[in-house]
C-alpha positions in Angstrom: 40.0 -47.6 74.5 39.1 -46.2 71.1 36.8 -48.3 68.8 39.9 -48.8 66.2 41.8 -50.1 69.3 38.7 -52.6 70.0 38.3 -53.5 66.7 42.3 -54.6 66.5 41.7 -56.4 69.6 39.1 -58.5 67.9 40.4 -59.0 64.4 38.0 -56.6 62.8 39.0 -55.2 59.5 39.2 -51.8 59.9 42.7 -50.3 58.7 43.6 -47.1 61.0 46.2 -46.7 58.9 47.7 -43.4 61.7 47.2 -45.6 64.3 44.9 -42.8 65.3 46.8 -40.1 65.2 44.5 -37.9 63.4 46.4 -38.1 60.0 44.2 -40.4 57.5 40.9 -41.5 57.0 40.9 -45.0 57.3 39.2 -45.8 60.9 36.1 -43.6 59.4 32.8 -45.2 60.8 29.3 -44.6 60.9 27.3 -44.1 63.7 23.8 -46.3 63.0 21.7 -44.7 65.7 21.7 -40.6 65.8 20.6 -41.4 69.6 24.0 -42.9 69.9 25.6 -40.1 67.5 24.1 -37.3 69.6 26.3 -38.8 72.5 29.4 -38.6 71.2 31.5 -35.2 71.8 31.9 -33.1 68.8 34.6 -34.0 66.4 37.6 -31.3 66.8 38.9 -29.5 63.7 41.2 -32.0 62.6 39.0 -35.1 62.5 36.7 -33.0 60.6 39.4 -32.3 58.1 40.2 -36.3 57.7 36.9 -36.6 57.9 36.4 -34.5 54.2 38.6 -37.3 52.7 36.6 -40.1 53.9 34.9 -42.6 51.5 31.1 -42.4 52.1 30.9 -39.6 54.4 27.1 -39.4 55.7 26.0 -37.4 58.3 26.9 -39.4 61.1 30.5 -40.4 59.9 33.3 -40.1 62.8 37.0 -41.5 62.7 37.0 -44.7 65.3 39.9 -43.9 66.6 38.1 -40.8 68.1 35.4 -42.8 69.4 36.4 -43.3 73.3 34.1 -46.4 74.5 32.1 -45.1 78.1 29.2 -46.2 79.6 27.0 -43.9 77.5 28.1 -45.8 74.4 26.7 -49.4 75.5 25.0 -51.2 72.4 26.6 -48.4 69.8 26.5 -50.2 66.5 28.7 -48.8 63.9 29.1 -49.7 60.0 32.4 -49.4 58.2 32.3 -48.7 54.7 32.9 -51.0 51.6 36.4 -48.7 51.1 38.8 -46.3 52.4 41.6 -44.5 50.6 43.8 -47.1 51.5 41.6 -50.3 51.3 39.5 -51.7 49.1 36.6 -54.9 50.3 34.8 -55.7 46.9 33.7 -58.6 44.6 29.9 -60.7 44.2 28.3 -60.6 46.6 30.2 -58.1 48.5 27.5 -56.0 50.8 29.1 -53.2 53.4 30.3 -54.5 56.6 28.1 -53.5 59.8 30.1 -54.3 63.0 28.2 -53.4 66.1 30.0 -52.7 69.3 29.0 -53.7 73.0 30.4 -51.9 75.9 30.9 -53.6 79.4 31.9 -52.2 82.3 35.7 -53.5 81.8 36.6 -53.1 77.8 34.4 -53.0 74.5 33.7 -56.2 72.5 32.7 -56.3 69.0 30.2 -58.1 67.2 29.3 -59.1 63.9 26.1 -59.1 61.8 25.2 -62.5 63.7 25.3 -60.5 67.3 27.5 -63.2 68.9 29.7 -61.3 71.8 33.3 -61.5 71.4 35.6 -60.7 74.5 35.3 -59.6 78.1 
């Protein structure tokens, strides 16, 4: 399951607008922890061209629907940005949405800011 898939599953607001088909930039993420980063396999040509479209591209920006959730990725915590070419979150008071992901053994769950578990 790819993070945009989890992040469907639990009514998390990020757009995937492709449905991950490597043809936007609206699933971009970033990876909080470099440990975590360091773990992922390297982006493939084509993510890294979506990628240059990206709102907020940092260092450790990937597309979440590239993100394949495996053991090694237990307690990855990713932040989606304010916007995406598509989609727009703003207004007072607005700060950038964190989301951090937890991996068991079965499926991924996602999480808010407050850490409460969602799902299996």
């Amino acid at each position: 399951m790819s993070m945009l898939e989890a992040a469907h599953e639990n009514v998390i607001e990020l757009e995937g607008a492709c449905e991950g088909s490597l043809a936007c930039s609206t699933c971009h993420v970033r990876v909080m922890d470099m440990e975590y980063y360091n773990k992922l396999e390297d982006p493939v040509d084509e993510e890294n061209d979506m990628l240059d479209l990206a709102f907020g591209l940092t260092e450790t920006s990937r597309l979440g629907c590239q993100i394949v959730a495996s053991p090694e990725l237990d307690g990855i915590c990713l932040a989606i940005p304010a916007a995406s070419r598509n989609f727009s979150v703003d207004g007072p008071g607005y700060s950038p949405s964190f989301q951090c992901l937890f991996l068991s053994e079965t499926a991924p769950a996602i999480a808010d800011g407050t850490m409460k578990e969602f799902g299996g």
